[in-house]
Backbone atoms as SQL, in Angstrom:
CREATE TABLE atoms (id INTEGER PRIMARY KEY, chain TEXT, resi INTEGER, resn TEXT, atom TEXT, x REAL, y REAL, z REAL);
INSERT INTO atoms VALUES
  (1, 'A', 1, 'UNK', 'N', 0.850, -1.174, 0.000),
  (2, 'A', 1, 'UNK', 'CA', 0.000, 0.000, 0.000),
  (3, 'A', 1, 'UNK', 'C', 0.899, 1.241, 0.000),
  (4, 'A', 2, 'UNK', 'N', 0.490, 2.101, -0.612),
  (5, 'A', 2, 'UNK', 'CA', 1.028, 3.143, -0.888),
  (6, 'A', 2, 'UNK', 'C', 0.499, 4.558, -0.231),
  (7, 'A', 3, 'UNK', 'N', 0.912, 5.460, 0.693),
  (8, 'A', 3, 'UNK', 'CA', 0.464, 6.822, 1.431),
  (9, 'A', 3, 'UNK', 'C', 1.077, 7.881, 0.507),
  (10, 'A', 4, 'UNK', 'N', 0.531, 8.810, 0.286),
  (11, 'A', 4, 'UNK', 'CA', 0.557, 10.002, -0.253),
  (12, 'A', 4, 'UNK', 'C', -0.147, 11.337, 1.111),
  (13, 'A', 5, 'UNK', 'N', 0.729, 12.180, 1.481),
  (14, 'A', 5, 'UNK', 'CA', 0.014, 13.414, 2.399),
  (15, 'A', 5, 'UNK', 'C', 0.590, 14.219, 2.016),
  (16, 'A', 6, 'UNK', 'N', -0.947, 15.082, 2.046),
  (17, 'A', 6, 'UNK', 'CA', -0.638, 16.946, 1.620),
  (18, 'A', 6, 'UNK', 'C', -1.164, 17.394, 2.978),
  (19, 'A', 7, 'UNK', 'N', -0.096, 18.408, 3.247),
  (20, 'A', 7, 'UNK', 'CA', -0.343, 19.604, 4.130),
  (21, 'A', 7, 'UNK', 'C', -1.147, 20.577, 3.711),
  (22, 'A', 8, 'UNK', 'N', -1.896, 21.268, 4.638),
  (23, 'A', 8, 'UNK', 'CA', -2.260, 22.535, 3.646),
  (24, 'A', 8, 'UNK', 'C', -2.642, 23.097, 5.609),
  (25, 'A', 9, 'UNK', 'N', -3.137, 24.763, 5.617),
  (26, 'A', 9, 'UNK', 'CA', -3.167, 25.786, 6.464),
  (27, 'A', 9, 'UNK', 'C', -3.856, 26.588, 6.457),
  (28, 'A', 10, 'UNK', 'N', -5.607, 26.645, 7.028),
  (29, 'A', 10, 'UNK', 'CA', -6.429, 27.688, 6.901),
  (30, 'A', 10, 'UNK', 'C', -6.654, 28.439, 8.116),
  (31, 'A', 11, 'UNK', 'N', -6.795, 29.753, 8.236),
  (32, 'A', 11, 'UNK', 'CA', -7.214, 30.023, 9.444),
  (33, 'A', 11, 'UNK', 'C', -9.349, 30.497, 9.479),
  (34, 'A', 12, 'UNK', 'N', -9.540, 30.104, 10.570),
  (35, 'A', 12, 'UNK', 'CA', -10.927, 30.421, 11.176),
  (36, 'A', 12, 'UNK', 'C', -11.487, 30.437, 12.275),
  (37, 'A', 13, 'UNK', 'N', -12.340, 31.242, 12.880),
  (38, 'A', 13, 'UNK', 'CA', -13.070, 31.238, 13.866),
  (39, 'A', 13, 'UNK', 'C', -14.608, 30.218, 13.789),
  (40, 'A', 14, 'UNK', 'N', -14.375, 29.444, 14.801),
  (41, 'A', 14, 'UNK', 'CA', -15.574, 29.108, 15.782),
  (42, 'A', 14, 'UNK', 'C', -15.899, 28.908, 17.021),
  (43, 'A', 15, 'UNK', 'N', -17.197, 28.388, 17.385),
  (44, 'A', 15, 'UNK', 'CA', -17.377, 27.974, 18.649),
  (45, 'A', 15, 'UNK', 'C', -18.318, 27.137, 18.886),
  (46, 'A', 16, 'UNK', 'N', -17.934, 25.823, 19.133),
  (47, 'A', 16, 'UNK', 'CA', -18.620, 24.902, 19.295),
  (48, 'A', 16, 'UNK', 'C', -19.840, 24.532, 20.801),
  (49, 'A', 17, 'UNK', 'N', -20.494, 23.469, 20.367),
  (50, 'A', 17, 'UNK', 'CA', -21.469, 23.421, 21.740),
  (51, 'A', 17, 'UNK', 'C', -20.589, 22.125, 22.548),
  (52, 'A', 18, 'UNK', 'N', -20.739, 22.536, 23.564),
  (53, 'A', 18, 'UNK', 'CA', -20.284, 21.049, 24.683),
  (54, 'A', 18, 'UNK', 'C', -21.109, 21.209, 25.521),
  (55, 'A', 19, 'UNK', 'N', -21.369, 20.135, 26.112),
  (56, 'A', 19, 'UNK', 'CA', -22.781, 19.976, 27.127),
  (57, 'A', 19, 'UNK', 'C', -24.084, 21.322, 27.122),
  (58, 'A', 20, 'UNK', 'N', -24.138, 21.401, 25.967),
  (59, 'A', 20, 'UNK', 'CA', -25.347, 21.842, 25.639),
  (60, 'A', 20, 'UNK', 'C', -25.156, 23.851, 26.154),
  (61, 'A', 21, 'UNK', 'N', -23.581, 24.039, 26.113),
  (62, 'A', 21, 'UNK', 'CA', -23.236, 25.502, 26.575),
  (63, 'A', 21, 'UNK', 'C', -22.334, 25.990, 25.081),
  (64, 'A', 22, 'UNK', 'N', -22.870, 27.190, 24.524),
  (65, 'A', 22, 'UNK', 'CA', -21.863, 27.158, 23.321),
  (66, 'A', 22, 'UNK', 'C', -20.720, 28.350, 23.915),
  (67, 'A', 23, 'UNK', 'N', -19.636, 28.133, 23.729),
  (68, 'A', 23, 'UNK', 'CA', -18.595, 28.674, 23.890),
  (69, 'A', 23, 'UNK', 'C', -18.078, 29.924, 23.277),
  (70, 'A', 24, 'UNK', 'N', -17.576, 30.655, 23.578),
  (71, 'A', 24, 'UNK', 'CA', -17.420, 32.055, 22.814),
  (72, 'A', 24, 'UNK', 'C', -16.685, 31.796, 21.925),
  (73, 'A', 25, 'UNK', 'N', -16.949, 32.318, 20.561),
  (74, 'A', 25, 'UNK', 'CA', -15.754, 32.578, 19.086),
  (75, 'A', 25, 'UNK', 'C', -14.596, 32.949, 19.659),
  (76, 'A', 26, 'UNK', 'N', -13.824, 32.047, 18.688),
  (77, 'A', 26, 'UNK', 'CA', -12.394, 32.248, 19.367),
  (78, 'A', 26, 'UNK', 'C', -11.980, 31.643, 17.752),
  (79, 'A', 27, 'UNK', 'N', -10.507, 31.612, 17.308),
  (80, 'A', 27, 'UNK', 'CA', -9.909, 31.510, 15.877),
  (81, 'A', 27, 'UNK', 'C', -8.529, 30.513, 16.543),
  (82, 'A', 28, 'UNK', 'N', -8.331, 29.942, 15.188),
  (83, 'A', 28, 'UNK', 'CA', -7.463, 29.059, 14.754),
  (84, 'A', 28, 'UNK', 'C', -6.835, 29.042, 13.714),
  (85, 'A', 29, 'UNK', 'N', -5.645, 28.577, 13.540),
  (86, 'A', 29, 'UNK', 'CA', -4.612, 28.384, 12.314),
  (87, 'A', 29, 'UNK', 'C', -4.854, 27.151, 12.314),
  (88, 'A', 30, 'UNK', 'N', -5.978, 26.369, 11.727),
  (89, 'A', 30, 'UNK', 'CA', -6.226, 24.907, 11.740),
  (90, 'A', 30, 'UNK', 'C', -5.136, 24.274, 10.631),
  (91, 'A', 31, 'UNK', 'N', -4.200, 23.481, 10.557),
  (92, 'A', 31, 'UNK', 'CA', -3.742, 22.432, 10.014),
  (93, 'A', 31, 'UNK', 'C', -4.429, 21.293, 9.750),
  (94, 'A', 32, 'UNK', 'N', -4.100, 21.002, 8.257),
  (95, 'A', 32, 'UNK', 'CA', -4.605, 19.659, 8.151),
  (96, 'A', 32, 'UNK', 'C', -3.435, 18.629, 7.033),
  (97, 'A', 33, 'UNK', 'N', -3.656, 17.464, 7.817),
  (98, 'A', 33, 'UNK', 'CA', -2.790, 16.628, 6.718),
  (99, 'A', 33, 'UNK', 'C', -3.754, 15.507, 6.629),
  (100, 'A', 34, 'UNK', 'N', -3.654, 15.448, 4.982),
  (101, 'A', 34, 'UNK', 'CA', -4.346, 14.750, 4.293),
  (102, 'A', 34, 'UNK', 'C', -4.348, 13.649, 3.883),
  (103, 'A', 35, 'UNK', 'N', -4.051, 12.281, 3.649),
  (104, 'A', 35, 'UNK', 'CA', -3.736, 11.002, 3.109),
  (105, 'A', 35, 'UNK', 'C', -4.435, 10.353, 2.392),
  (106, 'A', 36, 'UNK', 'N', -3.754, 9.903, 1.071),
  (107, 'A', 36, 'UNK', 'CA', -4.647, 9.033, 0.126),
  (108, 'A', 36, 'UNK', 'C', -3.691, 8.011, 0.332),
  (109, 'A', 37, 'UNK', 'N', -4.506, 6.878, 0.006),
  (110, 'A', 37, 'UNK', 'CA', -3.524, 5.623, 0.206),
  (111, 'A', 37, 'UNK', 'C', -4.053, 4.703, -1.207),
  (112, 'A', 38, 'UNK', 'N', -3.322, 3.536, -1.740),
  (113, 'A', 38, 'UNK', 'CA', -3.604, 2.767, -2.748),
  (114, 'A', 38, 'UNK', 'C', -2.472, 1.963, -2.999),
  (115, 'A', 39, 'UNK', 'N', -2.903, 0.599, -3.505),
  (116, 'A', 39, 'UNK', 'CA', -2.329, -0.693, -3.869),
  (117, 'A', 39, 'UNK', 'C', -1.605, -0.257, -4.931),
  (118, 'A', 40, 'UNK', 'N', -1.578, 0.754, -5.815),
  (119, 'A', 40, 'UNK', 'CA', -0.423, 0.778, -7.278),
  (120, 'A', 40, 'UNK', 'C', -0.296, 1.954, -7.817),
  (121, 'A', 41, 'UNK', 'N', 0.812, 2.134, -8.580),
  (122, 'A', 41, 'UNK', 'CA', 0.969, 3.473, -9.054),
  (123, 'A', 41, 'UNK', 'C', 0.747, 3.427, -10.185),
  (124, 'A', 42, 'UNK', 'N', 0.369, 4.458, -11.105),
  (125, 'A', 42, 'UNK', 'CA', 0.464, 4.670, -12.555),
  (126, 'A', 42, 'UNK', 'C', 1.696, 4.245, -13.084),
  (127, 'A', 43, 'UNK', 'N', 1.693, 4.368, -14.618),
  (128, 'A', 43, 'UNK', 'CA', 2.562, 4.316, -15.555),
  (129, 'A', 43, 'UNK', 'C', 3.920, 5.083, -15.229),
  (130, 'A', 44, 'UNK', 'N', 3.180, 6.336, -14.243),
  (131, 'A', 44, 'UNK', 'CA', 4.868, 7.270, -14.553),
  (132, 'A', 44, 'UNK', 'C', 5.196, 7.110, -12.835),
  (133, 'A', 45, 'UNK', 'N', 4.906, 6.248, -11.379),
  (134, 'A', 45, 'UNK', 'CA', 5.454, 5.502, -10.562),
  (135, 'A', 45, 'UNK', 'C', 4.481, 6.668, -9.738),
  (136, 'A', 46, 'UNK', 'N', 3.686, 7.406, -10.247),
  (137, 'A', 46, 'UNK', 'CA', 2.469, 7.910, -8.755),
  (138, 'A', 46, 'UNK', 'C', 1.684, 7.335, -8.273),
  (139, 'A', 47, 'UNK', 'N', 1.326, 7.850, -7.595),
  (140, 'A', 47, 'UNK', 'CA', -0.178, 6.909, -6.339),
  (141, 'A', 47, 'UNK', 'C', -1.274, 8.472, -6.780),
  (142, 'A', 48, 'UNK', 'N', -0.861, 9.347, -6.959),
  (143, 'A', 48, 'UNK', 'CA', -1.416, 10.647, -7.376),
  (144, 'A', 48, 'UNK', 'C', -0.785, 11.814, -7.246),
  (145, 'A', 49, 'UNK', 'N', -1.323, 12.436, -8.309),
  (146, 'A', 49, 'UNK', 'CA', -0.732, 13.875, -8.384),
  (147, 'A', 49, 'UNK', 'C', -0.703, 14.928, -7.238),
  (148, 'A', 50, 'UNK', 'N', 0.263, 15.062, -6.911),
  (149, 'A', 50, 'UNK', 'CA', 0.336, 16.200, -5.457),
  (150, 'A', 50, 'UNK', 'C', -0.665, 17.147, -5.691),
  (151, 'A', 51, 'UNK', 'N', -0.320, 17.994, -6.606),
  (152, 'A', 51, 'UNK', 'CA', -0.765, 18.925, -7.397),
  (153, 'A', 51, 'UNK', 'C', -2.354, 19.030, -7.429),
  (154, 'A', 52, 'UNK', 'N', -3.283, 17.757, -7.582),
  (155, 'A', 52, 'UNK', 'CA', -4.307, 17.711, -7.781),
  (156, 'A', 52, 'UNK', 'C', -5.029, 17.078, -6.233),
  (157, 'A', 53, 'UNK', 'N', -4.568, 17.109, -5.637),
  (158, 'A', 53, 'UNK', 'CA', -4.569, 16.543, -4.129),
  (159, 'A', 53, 'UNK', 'C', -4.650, 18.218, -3.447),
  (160, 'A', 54, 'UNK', 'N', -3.641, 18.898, -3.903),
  (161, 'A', 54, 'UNK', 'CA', -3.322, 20.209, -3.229),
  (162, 'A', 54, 'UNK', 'C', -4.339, 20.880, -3.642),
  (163, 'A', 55, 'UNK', 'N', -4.719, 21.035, -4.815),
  (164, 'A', 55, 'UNK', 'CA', -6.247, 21.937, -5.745),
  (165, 'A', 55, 'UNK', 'C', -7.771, 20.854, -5.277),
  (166, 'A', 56, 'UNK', 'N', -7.669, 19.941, -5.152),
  (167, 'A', 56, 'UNK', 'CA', -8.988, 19.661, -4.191),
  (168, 'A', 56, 'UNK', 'C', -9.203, 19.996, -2.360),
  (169, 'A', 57, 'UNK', 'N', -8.136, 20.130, -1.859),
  (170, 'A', 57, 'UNK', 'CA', -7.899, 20.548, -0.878),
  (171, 'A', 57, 'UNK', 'C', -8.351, 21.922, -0.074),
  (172, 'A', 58, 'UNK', 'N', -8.042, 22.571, -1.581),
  (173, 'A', 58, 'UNK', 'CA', -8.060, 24.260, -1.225),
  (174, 'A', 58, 'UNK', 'C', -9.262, 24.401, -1.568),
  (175, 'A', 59, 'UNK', 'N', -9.947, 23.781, -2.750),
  (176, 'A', 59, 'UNK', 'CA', -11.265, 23.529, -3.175),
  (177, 'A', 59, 'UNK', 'C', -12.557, 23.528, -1.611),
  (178, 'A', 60, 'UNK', 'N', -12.169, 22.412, -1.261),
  (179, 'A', 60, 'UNK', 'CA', -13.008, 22.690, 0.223),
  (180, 'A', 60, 'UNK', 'C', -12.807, 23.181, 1.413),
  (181, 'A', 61, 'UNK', 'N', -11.617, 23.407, 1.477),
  (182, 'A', 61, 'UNK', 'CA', -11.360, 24.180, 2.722),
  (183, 'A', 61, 'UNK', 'C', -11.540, 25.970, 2.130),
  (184, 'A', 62, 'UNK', 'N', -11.587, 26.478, 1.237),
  (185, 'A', 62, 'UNK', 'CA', -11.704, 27.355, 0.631),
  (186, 'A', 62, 'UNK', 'C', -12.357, 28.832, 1.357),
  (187, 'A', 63, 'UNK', 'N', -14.108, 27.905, 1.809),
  (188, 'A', 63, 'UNK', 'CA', -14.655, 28.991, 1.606),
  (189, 'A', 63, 'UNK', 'C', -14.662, 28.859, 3.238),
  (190, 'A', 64, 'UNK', 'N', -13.522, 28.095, 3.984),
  (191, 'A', 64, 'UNK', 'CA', -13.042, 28.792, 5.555),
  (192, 'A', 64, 'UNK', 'C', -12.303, 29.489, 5.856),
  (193, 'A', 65, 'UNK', 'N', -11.260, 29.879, 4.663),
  (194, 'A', 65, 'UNK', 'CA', -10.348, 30.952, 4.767),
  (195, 'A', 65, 'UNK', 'C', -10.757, 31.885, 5.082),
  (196, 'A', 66, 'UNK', 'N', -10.185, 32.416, 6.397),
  (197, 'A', 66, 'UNK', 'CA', -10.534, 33.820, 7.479),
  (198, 'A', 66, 'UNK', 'C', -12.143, 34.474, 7.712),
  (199, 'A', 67, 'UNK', 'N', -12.844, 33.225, 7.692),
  (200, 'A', 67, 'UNK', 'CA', -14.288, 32.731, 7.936),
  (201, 'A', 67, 'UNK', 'C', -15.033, 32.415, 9.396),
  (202, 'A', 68, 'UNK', 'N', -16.021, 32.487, 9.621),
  (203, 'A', 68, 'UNK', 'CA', -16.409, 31.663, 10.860),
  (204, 'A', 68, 'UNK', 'C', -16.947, 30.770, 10.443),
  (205, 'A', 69, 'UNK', 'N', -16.740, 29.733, 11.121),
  (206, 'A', 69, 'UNK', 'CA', -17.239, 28.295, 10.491),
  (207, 'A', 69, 'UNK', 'C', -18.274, 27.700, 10.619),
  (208, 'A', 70, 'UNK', 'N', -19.328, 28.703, 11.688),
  (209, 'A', 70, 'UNK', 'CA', -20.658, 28.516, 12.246),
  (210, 'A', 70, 'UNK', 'C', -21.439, 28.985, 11.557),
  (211, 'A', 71, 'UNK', 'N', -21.181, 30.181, 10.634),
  (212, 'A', 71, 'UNK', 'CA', -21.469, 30.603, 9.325),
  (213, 'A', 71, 'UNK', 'C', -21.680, 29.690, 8.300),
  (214, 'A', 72, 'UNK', 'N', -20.682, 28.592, 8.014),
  (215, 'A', 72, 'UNK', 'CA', -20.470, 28.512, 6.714),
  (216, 'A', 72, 'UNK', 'C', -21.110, 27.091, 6.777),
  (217, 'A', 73, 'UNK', 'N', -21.797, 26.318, 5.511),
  (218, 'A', 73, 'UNK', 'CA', -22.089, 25.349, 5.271),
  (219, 'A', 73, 'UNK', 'C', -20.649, 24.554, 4.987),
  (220, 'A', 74, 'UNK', 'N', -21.182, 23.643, 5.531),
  (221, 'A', 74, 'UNK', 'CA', -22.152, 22.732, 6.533),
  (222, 'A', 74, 'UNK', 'C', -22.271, 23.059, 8.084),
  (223, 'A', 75, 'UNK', 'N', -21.235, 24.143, 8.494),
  (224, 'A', 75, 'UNK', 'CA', -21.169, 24.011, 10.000),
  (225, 'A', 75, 'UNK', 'C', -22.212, 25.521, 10.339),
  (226, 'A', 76, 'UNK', 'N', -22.675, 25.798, 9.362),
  (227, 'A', 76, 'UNK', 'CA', -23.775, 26.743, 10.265),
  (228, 'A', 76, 'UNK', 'C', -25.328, 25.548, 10.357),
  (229, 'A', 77, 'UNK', 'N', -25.075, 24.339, 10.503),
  (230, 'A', 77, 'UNK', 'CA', -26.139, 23.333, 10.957),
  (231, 'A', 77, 'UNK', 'C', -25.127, 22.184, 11.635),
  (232, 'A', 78, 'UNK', 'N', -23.797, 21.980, 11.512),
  (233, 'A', 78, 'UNK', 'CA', -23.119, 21.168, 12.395),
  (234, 'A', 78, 'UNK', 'C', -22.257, 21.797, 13.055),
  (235, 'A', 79, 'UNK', 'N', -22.337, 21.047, 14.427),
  (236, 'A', 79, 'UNK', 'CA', -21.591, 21.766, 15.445),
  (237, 'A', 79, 'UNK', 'C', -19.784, 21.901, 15.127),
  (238, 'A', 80, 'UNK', 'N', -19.382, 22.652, 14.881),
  (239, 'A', 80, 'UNK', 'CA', -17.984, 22.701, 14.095),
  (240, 'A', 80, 'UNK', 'C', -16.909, 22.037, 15.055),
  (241, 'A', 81, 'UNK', 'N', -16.958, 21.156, 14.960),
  (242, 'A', 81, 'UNK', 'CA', -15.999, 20.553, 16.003),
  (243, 'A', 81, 'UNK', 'C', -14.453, 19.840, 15.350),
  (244, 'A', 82, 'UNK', 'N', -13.677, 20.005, 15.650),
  (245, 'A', 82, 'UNK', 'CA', -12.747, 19.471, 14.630),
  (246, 'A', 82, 'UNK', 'C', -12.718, 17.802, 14.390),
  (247, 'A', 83, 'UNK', 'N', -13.011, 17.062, 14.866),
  (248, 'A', 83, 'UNK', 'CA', -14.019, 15.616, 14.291),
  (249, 'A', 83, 'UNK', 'C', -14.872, 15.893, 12.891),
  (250, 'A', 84, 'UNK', 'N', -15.988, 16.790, 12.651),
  (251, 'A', 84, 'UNK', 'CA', -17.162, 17.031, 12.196),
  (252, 'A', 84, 'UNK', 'C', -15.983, 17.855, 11.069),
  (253, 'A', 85, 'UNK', 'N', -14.991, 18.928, 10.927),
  (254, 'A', 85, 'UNK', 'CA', -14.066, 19.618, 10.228),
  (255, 'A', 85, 'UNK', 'C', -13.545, 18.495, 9.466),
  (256, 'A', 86, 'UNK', 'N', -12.484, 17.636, 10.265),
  (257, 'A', 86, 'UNK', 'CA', -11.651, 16.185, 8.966),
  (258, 'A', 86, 'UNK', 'C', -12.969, 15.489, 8.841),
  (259, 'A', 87, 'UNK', 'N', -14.151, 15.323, 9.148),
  (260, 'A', 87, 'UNK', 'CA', -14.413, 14.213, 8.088),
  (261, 'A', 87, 'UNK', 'C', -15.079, 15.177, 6.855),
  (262, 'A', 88, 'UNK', 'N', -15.812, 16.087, 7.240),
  (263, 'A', 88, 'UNK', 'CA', -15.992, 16.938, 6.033),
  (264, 'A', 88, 'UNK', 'C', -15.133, 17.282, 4.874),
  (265, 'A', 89, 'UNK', 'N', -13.633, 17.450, 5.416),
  (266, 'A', 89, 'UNK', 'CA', -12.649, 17.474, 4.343),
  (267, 'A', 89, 'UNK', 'C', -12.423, 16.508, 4.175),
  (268, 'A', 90, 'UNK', 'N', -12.596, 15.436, 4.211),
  (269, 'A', 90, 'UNK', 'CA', -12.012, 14.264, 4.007),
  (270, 'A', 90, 'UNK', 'C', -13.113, 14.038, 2.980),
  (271, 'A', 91, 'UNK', 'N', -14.059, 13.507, 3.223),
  (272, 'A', 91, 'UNK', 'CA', -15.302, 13.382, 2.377),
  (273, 'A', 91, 'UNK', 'C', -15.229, 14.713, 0.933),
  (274, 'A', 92, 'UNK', 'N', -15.080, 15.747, 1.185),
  (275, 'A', 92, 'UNK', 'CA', -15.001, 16.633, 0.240),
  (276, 'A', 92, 'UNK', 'C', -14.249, 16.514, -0.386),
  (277, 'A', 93, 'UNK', 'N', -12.736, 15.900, -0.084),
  (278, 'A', 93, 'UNK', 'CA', -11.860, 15.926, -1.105),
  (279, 'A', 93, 'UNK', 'C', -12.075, 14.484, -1.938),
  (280, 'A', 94, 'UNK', 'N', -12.626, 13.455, -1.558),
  (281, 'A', 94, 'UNK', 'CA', -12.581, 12.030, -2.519),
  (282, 'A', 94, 'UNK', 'C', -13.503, 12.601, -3.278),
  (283, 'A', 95, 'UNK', 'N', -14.496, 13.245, -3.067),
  (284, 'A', 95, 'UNK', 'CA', -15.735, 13.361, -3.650),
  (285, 'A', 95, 'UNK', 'C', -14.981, 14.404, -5.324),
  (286, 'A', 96, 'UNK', 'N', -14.474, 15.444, -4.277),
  (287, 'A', 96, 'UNK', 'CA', -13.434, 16.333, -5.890),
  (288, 'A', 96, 'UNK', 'C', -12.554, 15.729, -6.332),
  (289, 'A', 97, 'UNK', 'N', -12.044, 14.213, -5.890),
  (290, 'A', 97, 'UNK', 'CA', -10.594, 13.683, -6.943),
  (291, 'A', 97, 'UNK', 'C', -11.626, 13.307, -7.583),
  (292, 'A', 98, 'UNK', 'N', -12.686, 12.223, -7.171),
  (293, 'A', 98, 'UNK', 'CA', -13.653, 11.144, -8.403),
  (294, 'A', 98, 'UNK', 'C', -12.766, 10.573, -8.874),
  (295, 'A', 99, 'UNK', 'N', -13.181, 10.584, -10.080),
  (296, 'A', 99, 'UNK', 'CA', -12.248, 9.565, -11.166),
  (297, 'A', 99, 'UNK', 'C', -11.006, 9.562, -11.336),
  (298, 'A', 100, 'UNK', 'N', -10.298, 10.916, -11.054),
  (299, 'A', 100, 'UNK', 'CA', -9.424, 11.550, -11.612),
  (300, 'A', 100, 'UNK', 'C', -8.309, 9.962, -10.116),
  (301, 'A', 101, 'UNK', 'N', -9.068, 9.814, -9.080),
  (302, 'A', 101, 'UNK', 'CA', -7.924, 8.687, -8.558),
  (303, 'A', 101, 'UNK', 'C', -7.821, 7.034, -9.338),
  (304, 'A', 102, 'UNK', 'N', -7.056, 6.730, -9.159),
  (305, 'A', 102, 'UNK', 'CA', -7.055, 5.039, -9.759),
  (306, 'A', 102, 'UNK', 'C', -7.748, 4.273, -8.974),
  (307, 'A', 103, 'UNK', 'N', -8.234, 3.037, -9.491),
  (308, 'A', 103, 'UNK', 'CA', -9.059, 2.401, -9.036),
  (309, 'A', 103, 'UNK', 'C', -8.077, 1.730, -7.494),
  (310, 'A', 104, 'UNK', 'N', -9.487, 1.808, -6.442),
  (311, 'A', 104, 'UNK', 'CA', -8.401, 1.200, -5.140),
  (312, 'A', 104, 'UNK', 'C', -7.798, 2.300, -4.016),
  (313, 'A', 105, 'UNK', 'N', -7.608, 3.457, -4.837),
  (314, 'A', 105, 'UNK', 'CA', -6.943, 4.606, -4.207),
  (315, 'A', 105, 'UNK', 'C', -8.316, 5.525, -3.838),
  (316, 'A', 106, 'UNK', 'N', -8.132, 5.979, -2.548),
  (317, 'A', 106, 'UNK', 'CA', -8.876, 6.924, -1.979),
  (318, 'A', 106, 'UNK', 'C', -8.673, 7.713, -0.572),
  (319, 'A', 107, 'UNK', 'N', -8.982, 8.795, -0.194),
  (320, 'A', 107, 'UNK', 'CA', -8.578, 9.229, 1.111),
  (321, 'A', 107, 'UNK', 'C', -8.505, 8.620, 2.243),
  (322, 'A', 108, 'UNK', 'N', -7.541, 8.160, 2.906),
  (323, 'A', 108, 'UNK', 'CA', -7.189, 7.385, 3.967),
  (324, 'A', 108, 'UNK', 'C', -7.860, 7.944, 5.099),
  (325, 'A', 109, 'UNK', 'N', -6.976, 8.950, 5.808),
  (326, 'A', 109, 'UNK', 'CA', -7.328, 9.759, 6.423),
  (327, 'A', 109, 'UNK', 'C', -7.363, 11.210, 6.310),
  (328, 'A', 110, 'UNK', 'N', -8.052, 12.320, 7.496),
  (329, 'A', 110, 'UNK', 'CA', -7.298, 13.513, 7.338),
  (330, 'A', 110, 'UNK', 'C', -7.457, 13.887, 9.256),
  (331, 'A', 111, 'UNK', 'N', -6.429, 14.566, 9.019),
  (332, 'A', 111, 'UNK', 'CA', -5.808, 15.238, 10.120),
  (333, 'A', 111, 'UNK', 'C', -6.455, 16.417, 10.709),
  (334, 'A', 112, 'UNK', 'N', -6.802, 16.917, 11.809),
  (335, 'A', 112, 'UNK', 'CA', -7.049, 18.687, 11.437),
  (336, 'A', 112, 'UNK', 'C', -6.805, 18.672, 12.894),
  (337, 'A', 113, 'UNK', 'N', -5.547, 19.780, 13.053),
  (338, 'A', 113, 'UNK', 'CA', -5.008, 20.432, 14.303),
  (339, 'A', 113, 'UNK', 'C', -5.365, 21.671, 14.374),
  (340, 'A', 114, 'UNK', 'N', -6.122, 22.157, 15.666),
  (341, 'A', 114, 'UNK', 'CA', -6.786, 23.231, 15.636),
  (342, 'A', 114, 'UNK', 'C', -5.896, 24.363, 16.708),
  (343, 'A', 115, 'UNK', 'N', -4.969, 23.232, 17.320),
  (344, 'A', 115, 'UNK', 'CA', -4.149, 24.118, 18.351),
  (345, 'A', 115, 'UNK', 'C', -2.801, 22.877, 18.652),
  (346, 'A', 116, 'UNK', 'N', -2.015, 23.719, 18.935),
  (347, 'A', 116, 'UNK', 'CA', -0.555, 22.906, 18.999),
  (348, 'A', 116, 'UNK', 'C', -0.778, 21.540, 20.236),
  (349, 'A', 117, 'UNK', 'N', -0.760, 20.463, 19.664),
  (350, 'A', 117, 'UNK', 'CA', -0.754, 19.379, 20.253),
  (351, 'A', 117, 'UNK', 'C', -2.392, 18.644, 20.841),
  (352, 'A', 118, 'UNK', 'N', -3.312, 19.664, 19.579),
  (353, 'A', 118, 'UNK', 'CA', -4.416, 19.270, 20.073),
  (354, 'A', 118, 'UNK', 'C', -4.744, 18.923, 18.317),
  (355, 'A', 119, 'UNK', 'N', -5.425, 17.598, 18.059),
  (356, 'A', 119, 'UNK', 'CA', -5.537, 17.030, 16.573),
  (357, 'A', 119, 'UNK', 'C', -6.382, 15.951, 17.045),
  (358, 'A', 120, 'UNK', 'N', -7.321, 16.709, 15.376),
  (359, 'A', 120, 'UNK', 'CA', -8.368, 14.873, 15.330),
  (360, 'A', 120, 'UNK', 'C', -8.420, 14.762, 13.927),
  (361, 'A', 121, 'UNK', 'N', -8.341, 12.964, 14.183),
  (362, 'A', 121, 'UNK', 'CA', -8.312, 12.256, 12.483),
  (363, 'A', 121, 'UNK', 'C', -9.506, 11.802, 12.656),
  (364, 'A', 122, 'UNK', 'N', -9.648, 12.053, 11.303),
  (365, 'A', 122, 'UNK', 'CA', -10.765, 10.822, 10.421),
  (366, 'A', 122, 'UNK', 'C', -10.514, 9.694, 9.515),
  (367, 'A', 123, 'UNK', 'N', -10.965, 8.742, 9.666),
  (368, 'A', 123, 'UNK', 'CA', -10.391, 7.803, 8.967),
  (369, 'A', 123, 'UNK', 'C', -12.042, 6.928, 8.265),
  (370, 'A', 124, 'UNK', 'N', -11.771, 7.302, 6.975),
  (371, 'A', 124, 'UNK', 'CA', -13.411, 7.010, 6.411),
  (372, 'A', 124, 'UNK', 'C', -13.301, 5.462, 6.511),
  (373, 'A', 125, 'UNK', 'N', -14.317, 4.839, 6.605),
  (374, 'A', 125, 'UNK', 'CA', -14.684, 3.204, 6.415),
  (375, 'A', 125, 'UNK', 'C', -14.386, 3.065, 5.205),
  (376, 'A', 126, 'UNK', 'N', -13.453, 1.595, 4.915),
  (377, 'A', 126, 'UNK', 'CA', -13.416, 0.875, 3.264),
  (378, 'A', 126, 'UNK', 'C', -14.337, 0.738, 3.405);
């Protein structure tokens, strides 16, 4: 099996609910690392194009750049929690490779660090 991860760096404000108290807006330099994984490479020895990994990436994290995220669909109806953040990107980005990945290959996981030494993965079901 083969891992492929892109970094990428948005910043945004939210504030999530915990025990039913929502917390005051507050902002983040959220990190996320991304992983596609797959059994084989193409003709020219990729698992996938960085490049097109990096442009679906920015694709959905896009419209959080210097955003509130309680605002923005999907998280002005889900509680923006960074769980509910990677699987949304995670899901958003297989959904923008489509075809364009080889058969077998698809987003492993994704990462999203919302504060130094604080990170949650998603890891979609085969």
């Amino acid at each position: 099996m083969f891992h492929l991860s892109v970094e990428s760096e948005f910043c945004a404000a939210h504030a999530i609910v915990m025990g039913g108290s929502r917390e005051r807006v507050h902002g983040h330099n959220w990190r996320v690392t991304l992983t596609i994984a797959g059994p084989t490479l193409d003709g020219d020895g990729l698992l996938c194009d960085f490049h097109a990994v990096e442009a679906a990436l920015r694709e959905v994290t896009g419209p959080f750049q210097n955003g509130d995220l309680n605002a923005t669909p999907p998280f002005d109806r889900v509680n923006p929690t960074a769980e509910h953040v990677a699987r949304h990107i995670a899901e958003g980005v297989q959904s923008a490779l489509g075809a364009m990945l080889p058969l077998g290959t698809r987003v492993a996981s994704c990462r999203v660090t919302e504060a130094a030494g604080c990170a949650a993965t998603y890891t979609p079901d085969l």
